[in-house]
N, C-alpha and C positions, 0 to 999 in steps of 0.2 A: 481658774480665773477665766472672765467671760473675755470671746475676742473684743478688740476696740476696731472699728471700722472705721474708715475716712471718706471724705467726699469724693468723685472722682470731678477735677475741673482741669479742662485745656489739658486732655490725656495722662494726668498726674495725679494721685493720691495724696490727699492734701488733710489737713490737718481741719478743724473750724477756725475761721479769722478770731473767733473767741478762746480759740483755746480750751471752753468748756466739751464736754460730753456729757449723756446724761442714757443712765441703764434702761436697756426693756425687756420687762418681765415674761414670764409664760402667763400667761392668763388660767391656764390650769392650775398653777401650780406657782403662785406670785413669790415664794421662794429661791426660784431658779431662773435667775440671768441669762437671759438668751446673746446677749452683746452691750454692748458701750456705743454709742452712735454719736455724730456729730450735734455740738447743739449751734447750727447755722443761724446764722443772722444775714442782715442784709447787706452786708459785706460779701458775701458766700455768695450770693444772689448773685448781684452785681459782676463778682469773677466769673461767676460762671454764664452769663450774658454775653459778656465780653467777649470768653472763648469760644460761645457758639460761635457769636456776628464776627470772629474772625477766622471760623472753620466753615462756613458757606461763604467769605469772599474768597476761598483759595480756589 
């Protein structure tokens, strides 16, 4: 089973606000699953915006 990976926002591994993932391949070898990745949208964006502009006002 391929790993699933998560975003990292505001120092936590977070899930996609969608809730979707979506697989990526080896390009050698389109067979083989390299991972599961986030499928971000701009929800994701947006958190993760936030948590910058409120990790350079500390």
């Amino acid at each position: 089973m391929a790993q699933v990976y998560r975003n990292l926002i505001g120092g936590k591994w977070v899930e996609a606000a969608s809730g979707q993932t979506f697989a990526d391949t080896n390009p050698a070898n389109t067979e083989e699953v390299l991972g599961r990745f986030p499928r971000s949208d701009a929800r994701d964006v947006d958190a993760a915006a936030r948590a910058a502009a409120a990790a350079v006002e500390r």
